[in-house]
N, C-alpha and C positions, 0 to 999 in steps of 0.2 A: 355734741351736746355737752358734752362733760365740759371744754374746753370753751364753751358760753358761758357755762353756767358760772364756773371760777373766774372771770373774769371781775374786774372788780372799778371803781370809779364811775363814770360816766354809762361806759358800756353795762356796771349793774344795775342801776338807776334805771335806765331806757328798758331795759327786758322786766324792770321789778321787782329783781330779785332783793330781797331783804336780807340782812348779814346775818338770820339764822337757815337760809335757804343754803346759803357758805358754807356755813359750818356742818348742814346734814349732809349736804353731800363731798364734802372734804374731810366729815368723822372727827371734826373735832369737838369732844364730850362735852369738854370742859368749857369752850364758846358757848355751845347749845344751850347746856345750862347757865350760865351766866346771862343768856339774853332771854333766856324763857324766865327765868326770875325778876329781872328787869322790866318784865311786860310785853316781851315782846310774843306774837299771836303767831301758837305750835297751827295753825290750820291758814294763815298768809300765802295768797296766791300768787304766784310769780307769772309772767308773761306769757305763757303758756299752759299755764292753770295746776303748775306743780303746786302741791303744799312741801311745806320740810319732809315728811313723813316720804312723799315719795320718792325725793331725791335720796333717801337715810337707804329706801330697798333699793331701788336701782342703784347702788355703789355696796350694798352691801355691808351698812356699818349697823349689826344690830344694836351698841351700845346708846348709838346715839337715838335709833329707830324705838326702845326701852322708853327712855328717857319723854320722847315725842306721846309715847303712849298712856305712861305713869301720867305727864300736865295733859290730856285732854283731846290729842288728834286723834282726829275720826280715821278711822281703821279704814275706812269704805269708801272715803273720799274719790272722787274721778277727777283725774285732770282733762287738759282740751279733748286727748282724744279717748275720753270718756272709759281707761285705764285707772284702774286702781292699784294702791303699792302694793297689791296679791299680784296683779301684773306680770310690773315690772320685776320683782324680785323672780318671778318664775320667771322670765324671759333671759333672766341673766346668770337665775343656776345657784341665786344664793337658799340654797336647804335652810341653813340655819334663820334667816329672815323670814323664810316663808312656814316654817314651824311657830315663829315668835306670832308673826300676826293671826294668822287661822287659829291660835290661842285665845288670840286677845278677841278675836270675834268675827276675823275679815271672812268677806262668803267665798267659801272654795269656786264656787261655780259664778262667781260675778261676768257679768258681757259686758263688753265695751259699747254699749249704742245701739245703734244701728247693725254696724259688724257683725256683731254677737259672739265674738269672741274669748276665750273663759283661758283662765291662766292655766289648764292642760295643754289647750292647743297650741296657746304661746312656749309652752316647755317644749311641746312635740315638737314642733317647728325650729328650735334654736337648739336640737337633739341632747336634752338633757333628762336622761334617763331617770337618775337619782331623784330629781326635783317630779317629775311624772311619777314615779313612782309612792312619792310623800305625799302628792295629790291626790292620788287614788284612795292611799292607805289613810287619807281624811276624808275619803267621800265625794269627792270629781266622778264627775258621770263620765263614764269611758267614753259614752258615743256624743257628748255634747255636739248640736250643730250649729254652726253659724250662719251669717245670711245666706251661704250659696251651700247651705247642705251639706259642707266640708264637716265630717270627723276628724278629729287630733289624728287617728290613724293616716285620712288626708294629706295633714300636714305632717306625719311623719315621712311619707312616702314621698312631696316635696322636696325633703334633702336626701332622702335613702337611709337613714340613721336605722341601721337594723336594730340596734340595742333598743330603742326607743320601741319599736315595733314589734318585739317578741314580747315585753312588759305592757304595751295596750291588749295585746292577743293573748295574753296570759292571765291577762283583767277581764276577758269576755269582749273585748270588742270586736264587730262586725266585719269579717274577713271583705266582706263584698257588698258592703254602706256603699250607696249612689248618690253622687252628689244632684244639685239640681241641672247640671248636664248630662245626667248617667254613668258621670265617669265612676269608676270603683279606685279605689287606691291600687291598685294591677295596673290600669290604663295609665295612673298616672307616673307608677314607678319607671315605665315599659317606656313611656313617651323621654321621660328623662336620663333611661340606658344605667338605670343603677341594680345591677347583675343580682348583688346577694340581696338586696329586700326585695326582687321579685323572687328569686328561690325561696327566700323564707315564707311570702304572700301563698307562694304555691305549695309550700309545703305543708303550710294551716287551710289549705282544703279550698284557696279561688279560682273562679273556672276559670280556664285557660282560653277559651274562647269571646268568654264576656263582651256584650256590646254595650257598645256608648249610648250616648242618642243621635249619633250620627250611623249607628250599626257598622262601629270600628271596634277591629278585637282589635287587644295588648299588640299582637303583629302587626297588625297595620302602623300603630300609632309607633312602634319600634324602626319596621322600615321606613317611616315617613324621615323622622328621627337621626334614621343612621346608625342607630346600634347592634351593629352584626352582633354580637356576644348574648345580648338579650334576646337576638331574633332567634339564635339557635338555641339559646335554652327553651324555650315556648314552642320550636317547632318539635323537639326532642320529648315536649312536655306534652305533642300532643295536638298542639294549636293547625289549624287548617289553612295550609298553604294558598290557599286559591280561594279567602272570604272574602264577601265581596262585600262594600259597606252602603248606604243610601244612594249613592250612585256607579255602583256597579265596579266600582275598582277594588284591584284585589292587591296586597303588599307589594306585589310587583310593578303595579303601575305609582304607586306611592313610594316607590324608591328610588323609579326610574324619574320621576315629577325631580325631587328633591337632589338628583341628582348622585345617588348615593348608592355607586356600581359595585361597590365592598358586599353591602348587604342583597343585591338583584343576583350577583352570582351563587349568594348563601341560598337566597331561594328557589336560584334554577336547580341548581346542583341537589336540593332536597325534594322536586317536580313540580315546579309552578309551573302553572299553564302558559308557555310562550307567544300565543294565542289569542289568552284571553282577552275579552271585549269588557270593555265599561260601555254605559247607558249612550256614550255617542260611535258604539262599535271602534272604539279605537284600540289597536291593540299593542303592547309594550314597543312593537316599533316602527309607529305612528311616534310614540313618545318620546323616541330614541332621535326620530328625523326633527322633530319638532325642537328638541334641544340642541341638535346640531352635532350629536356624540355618536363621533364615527366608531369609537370603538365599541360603545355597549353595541352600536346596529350591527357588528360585526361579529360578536359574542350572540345575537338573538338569532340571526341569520345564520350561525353554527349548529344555533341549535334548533335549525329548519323552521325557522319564525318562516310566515307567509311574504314573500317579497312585495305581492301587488293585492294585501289583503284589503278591503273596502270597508270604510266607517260609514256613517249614516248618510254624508254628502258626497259618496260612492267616491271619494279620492284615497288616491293611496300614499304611504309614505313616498314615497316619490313626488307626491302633488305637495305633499307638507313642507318638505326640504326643499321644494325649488322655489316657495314661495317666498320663507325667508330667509333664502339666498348662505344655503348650508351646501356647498360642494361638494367638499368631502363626503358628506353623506350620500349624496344624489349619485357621486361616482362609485360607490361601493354598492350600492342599491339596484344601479347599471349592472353593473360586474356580476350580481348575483340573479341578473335577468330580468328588470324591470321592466315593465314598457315603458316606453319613452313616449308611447302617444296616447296613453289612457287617459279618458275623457272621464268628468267627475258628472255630476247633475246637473248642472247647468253647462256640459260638451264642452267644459274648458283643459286643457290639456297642461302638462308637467310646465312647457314653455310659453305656455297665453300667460301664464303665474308668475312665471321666471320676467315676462318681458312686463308686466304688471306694476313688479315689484323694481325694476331697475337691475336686475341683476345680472349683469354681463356675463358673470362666469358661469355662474349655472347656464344659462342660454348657449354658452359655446360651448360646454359640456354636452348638451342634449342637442344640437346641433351634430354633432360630432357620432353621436351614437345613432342617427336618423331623425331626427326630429323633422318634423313637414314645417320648413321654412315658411313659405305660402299658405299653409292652411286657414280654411274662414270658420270663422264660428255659424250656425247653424240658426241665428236670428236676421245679425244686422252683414253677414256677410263679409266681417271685417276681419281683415290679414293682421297676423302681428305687428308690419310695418304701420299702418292704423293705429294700433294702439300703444306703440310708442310712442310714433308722433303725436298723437293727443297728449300722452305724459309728459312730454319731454324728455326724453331717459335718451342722449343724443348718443350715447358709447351702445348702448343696446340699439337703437339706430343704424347705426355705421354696424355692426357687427351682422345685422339682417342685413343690410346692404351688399356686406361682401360674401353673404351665404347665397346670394341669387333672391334676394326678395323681389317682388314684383311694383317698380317705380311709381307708378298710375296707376295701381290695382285702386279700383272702386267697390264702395260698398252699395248698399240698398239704395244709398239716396245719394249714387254717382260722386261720393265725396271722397278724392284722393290720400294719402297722407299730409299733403303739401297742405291742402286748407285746413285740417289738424290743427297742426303745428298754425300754420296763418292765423286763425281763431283764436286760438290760446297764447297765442304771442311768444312761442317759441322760438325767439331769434335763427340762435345757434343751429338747432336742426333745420327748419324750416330753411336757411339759406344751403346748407349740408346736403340737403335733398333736392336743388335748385343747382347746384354745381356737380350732380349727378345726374342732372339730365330734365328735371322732375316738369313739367308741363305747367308753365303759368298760365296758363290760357284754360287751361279745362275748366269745365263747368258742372257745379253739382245741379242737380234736381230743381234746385231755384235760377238756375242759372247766372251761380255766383264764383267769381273767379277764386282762388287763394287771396289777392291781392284785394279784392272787393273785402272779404270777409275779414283781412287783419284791420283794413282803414274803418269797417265796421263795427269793427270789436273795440276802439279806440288804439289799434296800435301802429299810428299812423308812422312812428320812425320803421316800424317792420316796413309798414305796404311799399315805403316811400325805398327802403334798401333792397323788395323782392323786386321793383322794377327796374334799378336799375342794376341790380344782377343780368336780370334774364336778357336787360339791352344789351350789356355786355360781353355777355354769353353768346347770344345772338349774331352780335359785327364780330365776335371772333370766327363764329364758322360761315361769313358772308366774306370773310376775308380770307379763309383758308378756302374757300369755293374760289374767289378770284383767282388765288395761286393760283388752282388746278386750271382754270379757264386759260390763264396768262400760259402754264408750260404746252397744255394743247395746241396753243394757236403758234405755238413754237414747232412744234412735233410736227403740226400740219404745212408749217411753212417749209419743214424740212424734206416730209415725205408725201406730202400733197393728198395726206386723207383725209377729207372734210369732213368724213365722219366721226373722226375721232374723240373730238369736242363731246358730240351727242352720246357716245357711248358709255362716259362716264359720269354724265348728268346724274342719274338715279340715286348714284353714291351721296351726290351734294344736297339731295333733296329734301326736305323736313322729315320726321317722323309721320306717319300715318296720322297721331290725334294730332298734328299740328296743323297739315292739309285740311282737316274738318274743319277748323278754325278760321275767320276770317283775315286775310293778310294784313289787313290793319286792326290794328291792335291798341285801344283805348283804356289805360290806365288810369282811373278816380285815384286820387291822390290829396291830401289836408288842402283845403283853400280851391275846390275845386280846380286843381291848376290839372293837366293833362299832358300825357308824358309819348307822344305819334312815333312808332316807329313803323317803318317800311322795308320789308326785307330787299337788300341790295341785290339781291340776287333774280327776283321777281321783276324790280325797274330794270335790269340788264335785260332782262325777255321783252320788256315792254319796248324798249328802245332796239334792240335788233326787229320788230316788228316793221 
């Protein structure tokens, strides 16, 4: 501002400032006078609605602020932000200015506007004790409030300026004034971590417990905060470890949120409830898995936190950590005897969440400690390999794959994973699951193949790549059947048993749902074009006939 204001040519010109606006706030007497003689106008508004007068307080030059006053400036003037030089000059501590004008007639208790802010609260606030002090001892209302209910003491406790704050409290003001959010100047010293003005707030008699309008005491808003030093003077002082505020959290859960395991230990160590439930039954190590912090779960869990304690959608920290894909934690959580199959409200279990969300590692974690690979949920029937393959999550895929997932397991409506993935246009898996074995031929409930259901879905390069996988797939093992036929008819040349051919037929034979199926096999493909195949092995029986 200063560095605007002295600016000079062009740049003064454009803000407005006039060459005695220069001189009050550069102090120089002898200009001021010289242009105030010459005619120039002590009340001239510059670009932001300063007169001379208040540039003379805000720097602090009474001589020249005298001078302003003797030719005619109004004492009372507001500039833009509707601040008078009683203001400014309290804002920046100059005594002897702010003596000069409350002389000359300025109102000690002027508001800025709307704000309502009075040149106390501006001293409280830029902790100038001396300058508070001269406003009082002319009559400043200790508890003046502004638009949100703030007393000066408010804004002392903004910066923590205890000096400031023993000379309001010494003046009679209101230990535990509520703003128009409830807060008390306790709540607000507490939430800022300034040690000595909450001792002093406590020492002049405010409850230690005090609520907000959230029904958060000074602790809460301390733990939230992070200020171990504050939390233990308040708990020391008395304050209740284990309040709970509008929704049910108590500092504990307000430190573990914020992450701020300095002060969760200050509060164990003094008996918070490790336990405790907020309004969604969650308790500190639900909040523990939820952020992923293996070591607070490990610190809660020592101190016999509940391993598989249940919140309102009956999941446990184990359902919380495998959702969002926190290992660490899920493995510590194991360790301390979690189930690994516990069902929440809707019967979804640690790894239906885990396979949900994509999250490989957690899934072979809980795999690892028993997890039911195959298990269905209790609506639609559907295995985890279902609902990965819907997701796409091809690495949690393969991962069920090599745990023993079941390839053509069907749900309700006979839908395998394969038309999953086919539907959704899951390339990668979808073909994954086809060199696996996976049955192009099944049929859901409508009697729709995989391959029907991707050229359905518009994803005609999938349909057009699952058929000619499965053809491929197909003449590999109608050619590895040849082999075997070719070394029989060898074996039988050799030791003349004609049975031996037949013996090992069974081996070479389709799968079970593939017999269901009819031998010829009609692939819809873009452009109605049709893709016939016939198993080789089938015309070999036709023609030995």
């Amino acid at each position: 501002m200063v560095q605007r204001k002295t600016d000079t040519g062009a740049a003064v010109t454009a803000y407005k400032t006039t060459p005695l606006h220069v001189a009050a706030l550069s102090g120089r007497l002898d200009n001021a006078v010289r242009l105030i003689d010459r005619g120039a106008s002590v009340d001239a508004r510059d670009g932001e609605l300063d007169t001379p007068l208040h540039l003379a307080s805000l720097s602090g030059h009474r001589n020249v602020a005298v001078a302003l006053l003797d030719r005619g400036a109004n004492v009372n003037s507001k500039n833009g932000n509707q601040m008078t030089p009683l203001h400014l000059a309290s804002s920046k501590g100059h005594q002897n200015v702010i003596v000069l004008l409350i002389d000359r007639g300025a109102s000690v208790d002027a508001t800025n506007g709307k704000q309502r802010i009075t040149p106390l609260h501006a001293a409280s606030f830029a902790g100038h004790q001396n300058v508070a002090l001269c406003l009082l001892d002319r009559g400043a209302q200790v508890d003046a409030r502004d638009v949100k209910q703030r007393t000066p003491l408010h804004y002392a406790s903004l910066v923590g300026n205890q000096n400031v704050a023993l000379t309001l409290l010494d003046r009679g003001a209101q230990v535990d004034a509520r703003d128009d959010e409830q807060d008390q100047p306790l709540h607000v010293a507490s939430s800022l971590g300034h040690r000595n003005f909450v001792l002093t707030l406590l020492d002049r008699g405010a409850k230690v417990d005090a609520r907000d309008g959230d029904k958060e005491t000074p602790l809460h808003l301390a733990s939230r905060s992070g200020h171990p030093d504050v939390a233990l003077l308040l708990i020391n002082r008395g304050a209740s470890v284990d309040a709970r505020n509008n929704e049910q959290l108590t500092p504990l859960h307000l430190a573990l949120l914020s992450r701020h395991k300095n002060v969760a230990l200050r509060l164990l160590d003094r008996g918070a409830q490790v336990d405790a439930r907020d309004d969604k039954l969650q308790t500190p190590l639900h909040l523990a898995s939820l952020l992923g912090d293996r070591n607070v779960a490990c610190t809660l869990l020592d101190r016999s936190a509940q391993v598989d304690a249940r919140d309102v959608k009956l999941q446990t920290p184990l359902h919380v950590a495998s959702f969002l894909g926190h290992e660490n934690v899920a493995r510590i959580l194991l360790d301390r005897g979690a189930q690994v199959d516990a069902k929440d409200y809707k019967q979804l279990t640690p790894l239906r969440l885990a396979t949900q969300q994509g999250h490989q590692n957690v899934a072979l974690t809980l795999l690892d400690r028993g997890a039911q690979v195959n298990a269905r949920d209790d609506v639609k029937l559907q295995t985890l390999l279902h609902v990965a393959s819907f997701l796409g999550h091809k690495k949690v895929v393969l991962t069920l794959l090599d745990r023993g997932a079941y390839l053509d397991a069907k749900d309700d409506t006979q839908t395998t994973p394969l038309h999953f993935a086919s539907c959704n246009g899951h390339q990668d898996v979808a073909l994954l699951l086809i060199d696996r074995g996976a049955s192009v031929e099944a049929l859901d409930s409508q009697q729709r193949t995989p391959v029907q259901l991707a050229s359905d879905s518009g994803h005609k390069i999938l349909a057009t790549l699952l058929a000619e996988r499965a053809s491929a797939r197909d003449a590999k093992r109608s050619a590895s059947a040849q082999s075997s036929f070719q070394t029989v008819d060898k074996l039988n040349a050799e030791n003349g048993s004609p049975d031996a051919k037949e013996a090992i037929q069974p081996a070479a034979q389709p799968s079970s749902d593939q017999q269901e199926n009819e031998d010829l096999t009609l692939v819809q493909v873009e452009r109605d074009e049709t893709v016939t195949h016939r198993r080789k092995k089938k015309k070999k029986k036709k023609r030995r006939r």
